[in-house]
N, C-alpha and C positions, 0 to 999 in steps of 0.2 A: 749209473744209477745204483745206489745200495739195495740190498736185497730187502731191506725194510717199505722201502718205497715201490717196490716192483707190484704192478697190476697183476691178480691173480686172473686168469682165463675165467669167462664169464663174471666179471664183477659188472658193465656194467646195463649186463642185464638183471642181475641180481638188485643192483642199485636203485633200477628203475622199479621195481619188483617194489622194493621196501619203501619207498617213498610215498607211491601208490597205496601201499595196504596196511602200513603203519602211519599216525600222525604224529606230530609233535618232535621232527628231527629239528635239531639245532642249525640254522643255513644251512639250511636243505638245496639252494641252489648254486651249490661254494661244491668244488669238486673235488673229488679223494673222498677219505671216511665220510662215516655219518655218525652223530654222535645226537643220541637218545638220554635229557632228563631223565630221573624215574620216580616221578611224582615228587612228592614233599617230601622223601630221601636225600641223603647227603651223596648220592650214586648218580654217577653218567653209564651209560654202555657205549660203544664205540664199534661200529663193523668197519676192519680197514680195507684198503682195496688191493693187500698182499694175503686176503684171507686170515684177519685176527678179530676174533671176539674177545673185548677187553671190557669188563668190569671196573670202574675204578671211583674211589671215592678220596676226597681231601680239600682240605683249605688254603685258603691266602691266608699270607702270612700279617698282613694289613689288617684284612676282617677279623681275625685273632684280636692282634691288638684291641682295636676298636673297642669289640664286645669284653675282652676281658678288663682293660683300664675304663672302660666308658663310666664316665664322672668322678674319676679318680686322679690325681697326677701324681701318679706310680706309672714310673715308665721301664716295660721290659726291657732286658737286654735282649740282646738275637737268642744268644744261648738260651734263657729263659723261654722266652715264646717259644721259641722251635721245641723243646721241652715239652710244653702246655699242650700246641698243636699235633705233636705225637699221641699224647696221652688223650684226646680227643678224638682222634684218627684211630685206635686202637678199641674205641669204645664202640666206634663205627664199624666199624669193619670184624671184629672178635663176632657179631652175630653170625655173619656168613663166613669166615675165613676155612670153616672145616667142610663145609657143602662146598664152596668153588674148589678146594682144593682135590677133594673126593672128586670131582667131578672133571679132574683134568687139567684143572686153569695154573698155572701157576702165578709164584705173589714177588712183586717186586717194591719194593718204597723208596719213590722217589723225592727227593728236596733240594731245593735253593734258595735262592734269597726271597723268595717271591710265595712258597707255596706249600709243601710238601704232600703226597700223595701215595695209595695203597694202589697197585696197577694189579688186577687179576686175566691175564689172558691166555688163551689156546686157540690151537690152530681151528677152522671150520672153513668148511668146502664152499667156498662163495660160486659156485658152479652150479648150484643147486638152491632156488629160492627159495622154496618153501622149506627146506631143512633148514634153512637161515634163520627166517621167518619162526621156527617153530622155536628155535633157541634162543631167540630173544623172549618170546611169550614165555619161554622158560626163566631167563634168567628176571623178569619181571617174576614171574611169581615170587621167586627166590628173594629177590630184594626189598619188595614191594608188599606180596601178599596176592597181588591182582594182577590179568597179564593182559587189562583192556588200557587202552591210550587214553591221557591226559584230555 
């Protein structure tokens, strides 16, 4: 098993913790992470169960398309859209990229043919619910503005 996929000690009391006192996880009964919409944001949060708090925001590369040629027949190239969808992703993300990063997370950008995305994450003590708990009501504010559920 890679160290990425490793069960941190108390995840899944923690797990049960956040399911419980939070709404709105994404297949909430799908096992491993949890992964939290954040309102009408282009942001998911993510709690994994090797203890990662991840932040991350980004597109399909499809949805791209769509919205940018929609009623058009101008057709991107990959190089083009992935281009577009950066400069999209940069618009997103440039609000908070200096609070997560202040705050510990670090930033990775990922892409393939399918998506490209901003991952902001750091480690947290999944051993401890309510410290968990209390960091996502953080990073909702941060993202969001509000750190009540959907």
């Amino acid at each position: 098993m890679a160290l990425d996929d490793a069960t941190a000690p108390g995840w899944d009391r923690t797990r049960a913790h956040l399911l419980a006192s939070i709404k709105g996880w994404l297949d909430p009964h799908e096992q491993g992470s949890l992964t939290l919409p954040m309102g009408d944001e282009d942001w998911l949060l993510e709690v994994s169960a090797n203890g990662t708090l991840v932040c991350m925001a980004g597109y399909d590369l499809e949805d791209m398309r769509s919205i940018l040629c929609d009623g058009t027949t101008e057709d991107l190239g990959s190089d083009e859209l992935a281009k577009q969808a950066k400069f999209y992703l940069q618009q997103t993300i440039s609000k908070h990229r200096q609070r997560l990063l202040s705050e510990g997370f670090t930033e990775r950008i990922e892409m393939n043919e399918d998506y490209v995305a901003a991952h902001f994450s750091r480690p947290i003590d999944v051993s401890n619910p309510m410290e968990v708990e209390r960091d996502i009501h953080t990073c909702q504010r941060w993202l969001t503005g509000t750190a009540t559920n959907p």
